[in-house]
C-alpha positions as CSV (number, residue, x, y, z in Angstrom):
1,X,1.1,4.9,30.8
2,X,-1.6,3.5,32.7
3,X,-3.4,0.6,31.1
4,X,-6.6,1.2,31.8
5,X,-6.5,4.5,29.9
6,X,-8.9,4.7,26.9
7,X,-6.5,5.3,23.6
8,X,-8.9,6.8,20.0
9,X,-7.4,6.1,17.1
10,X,-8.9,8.0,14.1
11,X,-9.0,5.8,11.4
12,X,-9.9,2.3,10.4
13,X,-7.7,1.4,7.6
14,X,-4.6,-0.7,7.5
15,X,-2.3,1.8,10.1
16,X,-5.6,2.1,12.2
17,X,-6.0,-1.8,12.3
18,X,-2.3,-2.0,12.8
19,X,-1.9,0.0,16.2
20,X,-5.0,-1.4,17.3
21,X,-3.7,-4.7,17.1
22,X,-0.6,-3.7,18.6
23,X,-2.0,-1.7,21.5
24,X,-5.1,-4.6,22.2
25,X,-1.7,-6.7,23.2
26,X,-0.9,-4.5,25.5
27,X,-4.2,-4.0,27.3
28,X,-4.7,-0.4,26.3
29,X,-8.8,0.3,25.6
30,X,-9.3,0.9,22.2
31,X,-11.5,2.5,20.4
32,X,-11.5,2.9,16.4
33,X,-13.3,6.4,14.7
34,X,-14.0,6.2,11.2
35,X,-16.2,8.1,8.8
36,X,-15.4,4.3,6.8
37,X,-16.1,0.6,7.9
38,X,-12.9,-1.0,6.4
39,X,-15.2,-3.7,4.5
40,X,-19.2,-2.6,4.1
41,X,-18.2,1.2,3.2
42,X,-18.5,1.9,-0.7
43,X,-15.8,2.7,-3.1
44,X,-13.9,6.0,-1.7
45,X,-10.8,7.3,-3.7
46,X,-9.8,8.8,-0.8
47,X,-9.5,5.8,1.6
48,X,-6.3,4.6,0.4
49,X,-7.2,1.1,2.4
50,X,-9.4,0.1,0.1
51,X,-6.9,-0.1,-2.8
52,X,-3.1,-1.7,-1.7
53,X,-1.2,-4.2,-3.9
54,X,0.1,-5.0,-0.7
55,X,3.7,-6.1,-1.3
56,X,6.0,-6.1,1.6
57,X,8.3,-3.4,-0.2
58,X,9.0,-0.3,1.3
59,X,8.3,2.0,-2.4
60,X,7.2,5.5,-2.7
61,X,7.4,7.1,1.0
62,X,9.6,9.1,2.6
63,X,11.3,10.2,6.3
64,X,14.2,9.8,8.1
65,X,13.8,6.2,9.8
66,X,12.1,3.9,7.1
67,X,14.9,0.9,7.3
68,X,14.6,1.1,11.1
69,X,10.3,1.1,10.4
70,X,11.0,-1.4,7.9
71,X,12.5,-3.9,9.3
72,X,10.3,-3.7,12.3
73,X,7.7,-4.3,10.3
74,X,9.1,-7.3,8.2
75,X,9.7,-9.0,11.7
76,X,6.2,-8.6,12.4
77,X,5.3,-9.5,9.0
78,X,7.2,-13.0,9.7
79,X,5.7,-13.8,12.9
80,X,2.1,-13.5,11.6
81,X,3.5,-15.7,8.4
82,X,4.8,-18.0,10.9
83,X,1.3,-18.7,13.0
84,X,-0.2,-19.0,9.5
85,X,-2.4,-15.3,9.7
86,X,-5.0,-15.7,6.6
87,X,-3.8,-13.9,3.7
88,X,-0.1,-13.9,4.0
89,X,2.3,-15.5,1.3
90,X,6.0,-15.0,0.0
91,X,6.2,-14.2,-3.7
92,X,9.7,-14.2,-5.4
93,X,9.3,-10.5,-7.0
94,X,11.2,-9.1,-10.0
95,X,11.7,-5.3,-10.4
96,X,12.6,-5.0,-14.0
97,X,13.9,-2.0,-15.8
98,X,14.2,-1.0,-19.4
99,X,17.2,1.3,-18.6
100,X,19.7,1.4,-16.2
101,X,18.8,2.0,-12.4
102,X,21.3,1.6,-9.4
103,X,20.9,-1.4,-6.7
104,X,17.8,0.1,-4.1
105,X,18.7,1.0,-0.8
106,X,16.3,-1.5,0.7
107,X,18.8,-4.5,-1.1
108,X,20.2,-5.6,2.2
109,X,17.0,-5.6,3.9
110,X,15.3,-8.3,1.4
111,X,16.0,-11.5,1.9
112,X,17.9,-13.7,-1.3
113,X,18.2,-10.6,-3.2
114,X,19.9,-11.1,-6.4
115,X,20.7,-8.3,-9.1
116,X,20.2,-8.8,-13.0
117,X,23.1,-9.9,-14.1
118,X,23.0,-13.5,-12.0
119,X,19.7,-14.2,-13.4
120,X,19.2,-12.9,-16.8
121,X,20.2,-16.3,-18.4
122,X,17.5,-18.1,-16.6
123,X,14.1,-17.4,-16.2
124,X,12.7,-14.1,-15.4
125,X,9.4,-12.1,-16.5
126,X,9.7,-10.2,-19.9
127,X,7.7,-8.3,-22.8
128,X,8.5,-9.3,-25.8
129,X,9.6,-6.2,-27.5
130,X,11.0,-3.8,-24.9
131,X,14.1,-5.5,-23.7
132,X,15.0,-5.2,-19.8
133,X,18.8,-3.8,-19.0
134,X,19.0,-4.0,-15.1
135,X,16.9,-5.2,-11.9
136,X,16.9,-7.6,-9.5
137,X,14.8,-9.9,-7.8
138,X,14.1,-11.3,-4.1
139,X,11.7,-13.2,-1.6
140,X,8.9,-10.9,-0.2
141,X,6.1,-11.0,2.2
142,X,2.3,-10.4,0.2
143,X,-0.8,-9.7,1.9
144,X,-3.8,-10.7,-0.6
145,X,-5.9,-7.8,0.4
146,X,-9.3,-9.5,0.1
147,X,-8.2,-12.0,2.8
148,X,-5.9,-10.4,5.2
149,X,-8.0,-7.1,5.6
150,X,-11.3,-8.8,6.9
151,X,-8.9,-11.0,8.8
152,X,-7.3,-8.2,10.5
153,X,-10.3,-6.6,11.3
154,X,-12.1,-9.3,12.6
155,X,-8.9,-10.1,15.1
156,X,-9.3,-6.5,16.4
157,X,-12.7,-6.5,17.1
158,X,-12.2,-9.8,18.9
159,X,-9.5,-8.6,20.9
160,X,-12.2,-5.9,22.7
161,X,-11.7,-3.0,20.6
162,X,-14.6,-0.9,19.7
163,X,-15.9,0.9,16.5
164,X,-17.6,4.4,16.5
165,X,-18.4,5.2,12.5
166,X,-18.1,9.4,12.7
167,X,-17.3,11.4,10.5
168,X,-14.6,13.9,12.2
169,X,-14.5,17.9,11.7
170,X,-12.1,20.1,13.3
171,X,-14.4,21.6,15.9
172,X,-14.7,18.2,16.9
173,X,-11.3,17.2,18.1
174,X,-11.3,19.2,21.1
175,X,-14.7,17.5,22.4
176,X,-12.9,14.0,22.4
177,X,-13.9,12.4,25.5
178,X,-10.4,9.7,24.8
179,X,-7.4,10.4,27.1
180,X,-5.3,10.2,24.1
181,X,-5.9,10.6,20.3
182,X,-3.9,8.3,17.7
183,X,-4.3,9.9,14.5
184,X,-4.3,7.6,11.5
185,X,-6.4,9.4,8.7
186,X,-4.3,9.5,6.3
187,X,-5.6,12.3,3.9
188,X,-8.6,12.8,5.9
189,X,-5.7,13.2,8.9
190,X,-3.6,15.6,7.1
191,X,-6.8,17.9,7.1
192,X,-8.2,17.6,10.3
193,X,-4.7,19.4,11.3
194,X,-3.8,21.7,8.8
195,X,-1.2,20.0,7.3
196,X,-0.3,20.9,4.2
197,X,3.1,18.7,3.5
198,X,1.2,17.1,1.5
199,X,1.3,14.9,-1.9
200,X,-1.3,13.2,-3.7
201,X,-0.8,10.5,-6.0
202,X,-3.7,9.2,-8.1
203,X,-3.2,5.2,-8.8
204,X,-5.3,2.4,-10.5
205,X,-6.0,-1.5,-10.3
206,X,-7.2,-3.6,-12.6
207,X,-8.4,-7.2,-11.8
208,X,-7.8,-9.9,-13.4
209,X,-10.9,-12.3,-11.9
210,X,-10.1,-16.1,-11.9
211,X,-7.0,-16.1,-13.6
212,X,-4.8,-18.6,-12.6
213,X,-1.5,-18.1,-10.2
214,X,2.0,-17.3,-12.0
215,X,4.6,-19.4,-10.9
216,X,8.3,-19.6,-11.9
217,X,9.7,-22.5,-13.4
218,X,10.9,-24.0,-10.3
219,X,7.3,-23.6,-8.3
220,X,7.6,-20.2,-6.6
221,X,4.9,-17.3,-6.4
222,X,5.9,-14.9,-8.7
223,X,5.2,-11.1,-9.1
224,X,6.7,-8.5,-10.5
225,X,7.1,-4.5,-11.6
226,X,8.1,-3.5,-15.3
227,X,9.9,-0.4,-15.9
228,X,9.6,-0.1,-19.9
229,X,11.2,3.9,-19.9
230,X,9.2,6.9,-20.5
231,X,9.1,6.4,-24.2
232,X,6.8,3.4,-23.8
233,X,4.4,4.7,-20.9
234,X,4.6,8.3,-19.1
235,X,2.1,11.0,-17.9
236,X,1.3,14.1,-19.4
237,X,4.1,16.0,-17.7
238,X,7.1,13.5,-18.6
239,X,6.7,11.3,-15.7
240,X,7.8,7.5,-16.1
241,X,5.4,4.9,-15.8
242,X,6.0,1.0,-14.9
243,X,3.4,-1.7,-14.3
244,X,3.3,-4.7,-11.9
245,X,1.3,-7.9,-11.3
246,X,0.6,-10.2,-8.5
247,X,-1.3,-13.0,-8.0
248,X,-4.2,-12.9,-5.6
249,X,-6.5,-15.5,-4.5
250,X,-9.1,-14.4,-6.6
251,X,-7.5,-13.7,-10.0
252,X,-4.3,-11.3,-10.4
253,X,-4.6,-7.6,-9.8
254,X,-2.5,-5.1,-12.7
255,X,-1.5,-1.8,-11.8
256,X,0.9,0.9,-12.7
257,X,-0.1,4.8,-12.1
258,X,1.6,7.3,-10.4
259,X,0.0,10.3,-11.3
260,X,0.7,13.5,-8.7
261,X,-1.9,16.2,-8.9
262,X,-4.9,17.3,-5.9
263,X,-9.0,17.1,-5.5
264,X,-11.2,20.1,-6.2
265,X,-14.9,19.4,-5.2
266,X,-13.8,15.6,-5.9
267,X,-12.7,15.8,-9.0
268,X,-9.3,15.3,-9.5
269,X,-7.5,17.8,-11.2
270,X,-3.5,17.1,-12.0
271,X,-1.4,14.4,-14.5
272,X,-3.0,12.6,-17.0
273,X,-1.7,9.3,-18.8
274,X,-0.1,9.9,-22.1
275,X,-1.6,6.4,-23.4
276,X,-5.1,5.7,-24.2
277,X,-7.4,5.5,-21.7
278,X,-9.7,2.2,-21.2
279,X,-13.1,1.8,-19.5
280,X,-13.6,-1.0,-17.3
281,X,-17.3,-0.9,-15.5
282,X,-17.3,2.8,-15.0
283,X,-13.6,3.6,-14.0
284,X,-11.2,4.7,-17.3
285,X,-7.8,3.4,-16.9
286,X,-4.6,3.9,-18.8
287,X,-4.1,1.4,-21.3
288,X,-0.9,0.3,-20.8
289,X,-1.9,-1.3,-17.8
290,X,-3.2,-4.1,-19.4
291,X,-1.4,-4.1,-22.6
292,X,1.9,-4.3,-20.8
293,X,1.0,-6.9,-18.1
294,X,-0.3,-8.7,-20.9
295,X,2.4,-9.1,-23.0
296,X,4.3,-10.0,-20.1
297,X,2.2,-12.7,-18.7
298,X,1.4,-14.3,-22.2
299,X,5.8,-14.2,-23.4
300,X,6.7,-15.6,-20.1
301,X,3.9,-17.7,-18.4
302,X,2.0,-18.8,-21.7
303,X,-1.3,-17.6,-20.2
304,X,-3.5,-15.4,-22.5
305,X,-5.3,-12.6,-20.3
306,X,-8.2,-12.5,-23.0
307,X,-9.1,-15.5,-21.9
308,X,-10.2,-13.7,-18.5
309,X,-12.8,-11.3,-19.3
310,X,-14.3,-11.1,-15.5
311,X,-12.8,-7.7,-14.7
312,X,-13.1,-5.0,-12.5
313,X,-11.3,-1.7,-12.0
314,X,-10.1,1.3,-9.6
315,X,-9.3,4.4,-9.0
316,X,-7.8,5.4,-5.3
317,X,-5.5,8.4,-4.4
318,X,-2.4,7.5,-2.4
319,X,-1.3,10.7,0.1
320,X,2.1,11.2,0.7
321,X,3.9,14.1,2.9
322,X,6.6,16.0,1.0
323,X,9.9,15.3,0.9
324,X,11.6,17.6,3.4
325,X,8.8,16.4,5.7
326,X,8.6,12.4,5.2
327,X,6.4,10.3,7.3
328,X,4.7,11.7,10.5
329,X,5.4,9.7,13.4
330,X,5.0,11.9,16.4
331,X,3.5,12.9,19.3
332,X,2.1,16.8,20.6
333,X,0.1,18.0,22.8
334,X,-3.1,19.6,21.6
335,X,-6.4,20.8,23.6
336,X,-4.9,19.4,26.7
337,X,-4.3,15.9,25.9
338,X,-1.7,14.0,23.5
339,X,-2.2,13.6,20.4
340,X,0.1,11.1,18.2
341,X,0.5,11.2,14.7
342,X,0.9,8.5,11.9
343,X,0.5,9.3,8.4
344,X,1.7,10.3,5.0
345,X,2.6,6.8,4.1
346,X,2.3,6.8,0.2
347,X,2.6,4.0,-1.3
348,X,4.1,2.0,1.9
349,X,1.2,1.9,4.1
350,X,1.1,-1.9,4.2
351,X,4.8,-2.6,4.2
352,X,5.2,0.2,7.1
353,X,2.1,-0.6,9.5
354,X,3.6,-2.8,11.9
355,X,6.9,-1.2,12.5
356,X,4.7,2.3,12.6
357,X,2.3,0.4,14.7
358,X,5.5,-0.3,17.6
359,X,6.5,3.4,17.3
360,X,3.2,4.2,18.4
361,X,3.1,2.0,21.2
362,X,6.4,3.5,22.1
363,X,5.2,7.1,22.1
364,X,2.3,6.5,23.9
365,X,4.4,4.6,26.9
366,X,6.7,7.2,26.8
């Protein structure tokens, strides 16, 4: 395709920022439409950019070609770690379960992956009381969010593209004066066309402010996920729970909520924690976020959380396409111009955006 065409991408989250990177390289015009600025807009549940852990581990999404998307994107990943981009570090992560679970797919894809049973005599995060029976552990890419999304953004712009702050309706999508429309609206996306593969997850993040970094023994970032079985921490309708941690520049962020359900007039209306329910500022939480992490962190680091009592918490929705649809990658042609799709990410938009990013790039040259 001709350079000097002028590309739209709806969206200004992390897959928007990601193709528009990607496509600014390649001397395509670039213009970015977003009801949201990705870091003056207020709190929105619904723009999922605003709350990632952002570990480089491809969780909770589906399709056909995630390794391929993966590993594209963990190359990418490295190159930007490589020219030192601001906010990108390598944590030595633990996925820890209370029961048994079978090696992940993704095990040859991470690099100096080791399972449970080479490590369990040595060091390795733990609660106290709920004892872990499998998992693994390996080197992975972070982005600490509050550095490497203003970051990102501010390389965009800098690279020519342009931001038009609209709020998109379906009569408007025909009227779009671009020669061809990247859609990356995630929920907001999945509505403009009638898609209704969809998932929603509700999630929430606790910070920890000022808290100190958790290291291993040996000097390494550490983070990790806790699986401590459904008797411990599950939703209303039987649904396991686990909690992670990682360290960010500002404190650690907790999380650990997966709870599926949809939004009627904004209020959300499906799975509940079983646990009790905490308030931090004006967003509840389940308590076992914190009383898990904290057990955790205090048994294995020797840091006491309550001695961190700048907090702040919330509450996003993380969309997700169905599994006998997966991830949309794809282009069609729509009101006489092409249109190309990229959404339903879940809970892997960060890890994915690059290597989503380069499929773009290659539908739009095709």
């Amino acid at each position: 395709m001709e350079k000097n065409k002028n590309i739209g991408i709806i969206g200004c989250g992390i897959s928007g920022l990601s193709v528009a990177y990607v496509l600014l390289e390649r001397d395509f015009n670039v213009t970015l439409v977003s009801q949201h600025h990705p870091l003056h807009s207020g709190p929105d549940p619904k723009f999922a950019s605003l709350y990632p852990a952002a570990s480089i581990i491809p969780h909770s999404v589906f399709g056909e070609n995630i390794p391929e998307l993966f590993k594209m994107s963990q190359s990418f990943f490295e190159e930007l770690y490589d020219q030192e981009f601001p906010g990108l570090s390598v944590f030595q992560h633990y996925e820890l379960f209370n029961d048994i679970k079978e090696l992940p797919w993704y095990k040859n894809l991470m690099r100096n992956f080791v399972a449970f049973d080479d490590f369990k005599k040595h060091f390795y995060p733990r609660h106290p009381s709920i004892p872990v029976s499998s998992g693994w552990r390996f080197n992975c890419y972070f982005a600490d969010w509050g550095i490497y999304l203003p970051a990102l953004f501010q390389k965009v712009m800098e690279m020519g593209a342009e931001l038009n702050l609209q709020h998109l309706n379906k009569d408007d999508l025909p009227l779009l004066s671009y020669d061809v429309v990247i859609n990356c609206g995630g929920l907001s996306g999945a509505q403009l066309f009638d898609d209704h593969a969809a998932l929603l997850y509700r999630g929430h993040l606790l910070s920890i402010q000022d808290a100190p970094k958790l290291t291993s023994p040996t000097g390494e970032l550490v983070s990790f996920n806790f699986s401590p079985g459904k008797q411990h921490y599950s939703t209303q309708n039987d649904i396991p729970q686990d909690v992670y941690c990682y360290s960010r520049q500002d404190g650690w962020v907790f999380g650990g909520s997966r709870q599926m359900g949809n939004i009627r007039n904004d209020v959300w209306q499906g799975d509940q924690a079983m646990s009790d329910k905490i308030k931090v500022g004006d967003v509840l939480i389940p308590a076992k976020i914190l009383s898990l992490n904290e057990g955790i962190i205090e048994h294995s680091f020797g840091i006491k959380t309550r001695n961190y009592l700048k907090r702040k918490a919330k509450m996003g929705y993380r969309f997700i396409r169905k599994k006998d649809n997966g991830l949309r990658l794809e282009a069609e042609e729509k009101f006489g111009k092409k249109f190309i799709h990229n959404y339903g990410h879940g809970g892997a938009g960060v890890t994915l955006s690059w290597g989503c990013a380069l499929k773009v790039a290659e539908l739009l040259e095709s």
